[in-house]
N, C-alpha and C positions, 0 to 999 in steps of 0.2 A: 404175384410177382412183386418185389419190394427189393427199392434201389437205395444208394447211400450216396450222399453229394459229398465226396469226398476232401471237396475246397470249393468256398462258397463265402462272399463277404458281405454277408446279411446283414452286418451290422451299419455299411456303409449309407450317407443318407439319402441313395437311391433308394433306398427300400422303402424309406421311413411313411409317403403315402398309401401303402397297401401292403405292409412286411406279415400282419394278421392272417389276412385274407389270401396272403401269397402263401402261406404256409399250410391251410387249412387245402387250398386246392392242391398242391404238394401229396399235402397226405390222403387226399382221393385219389390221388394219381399212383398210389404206389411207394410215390419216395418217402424212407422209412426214417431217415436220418441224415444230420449237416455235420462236416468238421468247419469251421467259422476258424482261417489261423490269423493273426494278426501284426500290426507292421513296424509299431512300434510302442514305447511309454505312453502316444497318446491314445491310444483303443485298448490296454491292456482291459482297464475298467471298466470301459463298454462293454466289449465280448462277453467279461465275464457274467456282466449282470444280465445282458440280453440271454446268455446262455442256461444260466441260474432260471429263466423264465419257460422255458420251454424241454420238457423233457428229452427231445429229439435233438436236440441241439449240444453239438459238441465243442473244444478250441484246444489250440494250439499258443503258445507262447513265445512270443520270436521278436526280433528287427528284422527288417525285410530289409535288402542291401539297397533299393533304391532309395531308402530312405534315412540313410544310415547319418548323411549331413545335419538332419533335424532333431537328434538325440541327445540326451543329456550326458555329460561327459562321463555320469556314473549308472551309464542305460546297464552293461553288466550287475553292478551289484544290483542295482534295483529289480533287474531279472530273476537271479539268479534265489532271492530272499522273496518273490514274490513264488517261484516255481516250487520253491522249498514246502512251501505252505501246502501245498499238493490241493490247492481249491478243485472240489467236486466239478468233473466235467472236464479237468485236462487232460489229453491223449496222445501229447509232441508237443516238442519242441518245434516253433517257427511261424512264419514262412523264413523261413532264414534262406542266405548262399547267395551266388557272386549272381551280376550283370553289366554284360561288357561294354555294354552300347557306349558311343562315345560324348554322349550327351550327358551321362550321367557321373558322379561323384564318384570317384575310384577309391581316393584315399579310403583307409578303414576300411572297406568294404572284406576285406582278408581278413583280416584280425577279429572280426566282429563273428563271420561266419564259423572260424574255427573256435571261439569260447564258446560257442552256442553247438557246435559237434561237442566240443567236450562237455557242456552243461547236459547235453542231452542221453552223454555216456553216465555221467554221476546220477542221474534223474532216471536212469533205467526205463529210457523216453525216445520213442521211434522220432523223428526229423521228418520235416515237410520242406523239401529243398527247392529252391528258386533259381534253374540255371538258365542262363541266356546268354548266348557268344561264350560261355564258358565252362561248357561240359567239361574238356577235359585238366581244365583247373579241379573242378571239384571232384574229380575221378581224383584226384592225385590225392587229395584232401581226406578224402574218403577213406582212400586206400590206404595213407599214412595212420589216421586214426583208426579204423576196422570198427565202426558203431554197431555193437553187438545189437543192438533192435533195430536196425536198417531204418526205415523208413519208403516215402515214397518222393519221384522226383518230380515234381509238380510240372503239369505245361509241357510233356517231354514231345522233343523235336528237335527229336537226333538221328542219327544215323541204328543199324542195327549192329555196326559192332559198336557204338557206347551203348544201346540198350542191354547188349547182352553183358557187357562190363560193371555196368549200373548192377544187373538180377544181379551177376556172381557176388557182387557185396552186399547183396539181401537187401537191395533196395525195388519197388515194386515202381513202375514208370504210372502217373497222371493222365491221363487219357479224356480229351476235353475237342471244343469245338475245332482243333485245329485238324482233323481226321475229314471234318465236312468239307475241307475245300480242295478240291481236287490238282491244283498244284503243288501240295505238302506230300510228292511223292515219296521224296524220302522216308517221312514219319508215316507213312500208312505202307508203305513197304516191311519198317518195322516191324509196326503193330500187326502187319500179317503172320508174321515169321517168328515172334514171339509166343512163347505159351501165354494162356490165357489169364492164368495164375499169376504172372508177372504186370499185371493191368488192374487198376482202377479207375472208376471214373468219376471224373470232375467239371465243372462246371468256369470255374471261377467268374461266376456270376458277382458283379455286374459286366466284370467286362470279357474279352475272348468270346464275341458274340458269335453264335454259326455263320458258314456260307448262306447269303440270300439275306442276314439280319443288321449288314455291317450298318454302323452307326446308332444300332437301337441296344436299350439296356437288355443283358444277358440277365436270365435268370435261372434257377436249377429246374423249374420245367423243362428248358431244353435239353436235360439230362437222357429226359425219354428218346432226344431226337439222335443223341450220340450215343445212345445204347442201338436204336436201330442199325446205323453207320455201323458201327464196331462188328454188331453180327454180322454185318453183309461183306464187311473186311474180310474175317475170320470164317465166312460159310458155315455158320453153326446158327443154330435156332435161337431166337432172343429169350426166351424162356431158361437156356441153360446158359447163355450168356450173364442173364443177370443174377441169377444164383450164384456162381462160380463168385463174380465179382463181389458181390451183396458179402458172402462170404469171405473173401480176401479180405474187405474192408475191415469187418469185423476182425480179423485174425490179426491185423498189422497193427490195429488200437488199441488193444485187447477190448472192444465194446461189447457190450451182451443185448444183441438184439434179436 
């Protein structure tokens, strides 16, 4: 059996006393591979070297909208001339796309996700989307633009009609600890009712810890804990569970694993 941590931020410096060793027990376990996406100009360099080190290791290129106040005023071009480069290991554009919360920075937050759908359209580059309090912004975003390599919608914790609105525009929903807690009826109502094919799974380790781990660092061995969840959602065998997925992953990145 061999899983794929489809969003995982390895690079961040919770990892940095045991990131070796965490990987090494990873690949006893099965898990086969990481997409590592990033948040803004200051990890672009990181990622890439961390990822440059491990052949399992994948990224994505993006500003993450919470962080979109901390960017240089020319975070686009620098993007857009660094993605060009096409450095070995890139497989999307992101973590990009809106969050609504009201604590955070709004200005820009628009502008920045839509250059980054277009970069991701000219770069012939699936999208790792960050929606929170505003799915159906980004539904509309989406649907205005039509990103011919979809992507996936990171964290998803929505309803089943935006899941099913998300799959129609070829984007495949993130599938993470928010399935282990048994309040998140909505999203595991979804995740039942959804085909399987339209699901990935992610970790977003360090943080999105499981039910029973709140306040301890997440890491992608709990991937094995949400792969079991997910089968017992879906009443399918974890064996074909992680195949299908294992599989999706690969198809949505174009990876060769």
């Amino acid at each position: 059996m061999r899983l794929f941590d489809s969003h995982c931020h390895l690079d961040f410096p919770e990892f940095d006393p045991d990131r070796a060793a965490l990987l090494a027990e990873c690949r006893l376990r099965g898990i086969a591979g990481f997409i590592i996406p990033t948040i803004g100009a200051s990890n672009w360099r990181r990622v890439m070297a961390l990822a440059a080190s491990e052949p399992e290791l994948f990224f994505a290129l993006g500003v993450h909208p919470c962080f979109v106040a901390d960017q240089p005023e020319d975070v686009m071009a620098q993007l857009e001339t660094l993605a060009a480069e096409r450095p070995a290991g890139l497989v999307a554009i992101g973590e990009c796309g809106l969050d609504g919360r009201s604590h955070l920075v709004q200005e820009g937050q628009l502008a920045l996700f839509e250059a980054q759908v277009r970069l991701a359209m000219e770069m012939d580059l699936p999208l790792i989307v960050h929606s929170v309090r505003a799915n159906d912004d980004v539904l509309k975003i989406l649907r205005r633009n039509k990103p011919a390599r979809g992507g996936v919608i990171h964290a998803f914790s929505g309803s089943l009609h935006q899941a099913e609105r998300f799959w129609q525009l070829g984007f495949k929903l993130g599938i993470g600890g928010t399935i282990t807690y048994e309040r998140a009826n909505k999203t595991r109502e979804a995740v039942a009712a959804m085909p399987l094919e339209s699901l990935l799974l992610e970790t977003d380790s360090p943080d999105m810890p499981l039910s029973g781990a709140q306040g301890q660092r997440n890491s992608p061995l709990s991937l094995l804990k949400v792969l079991d969840e997910l089968a017992s959602i879906k009443r399918l065998p974890v064996e074909h569970v992680a195949r299908v997925l294992c599989e999706s992953t690969c198809h949505s990145f174009h990876l060769n694993k």
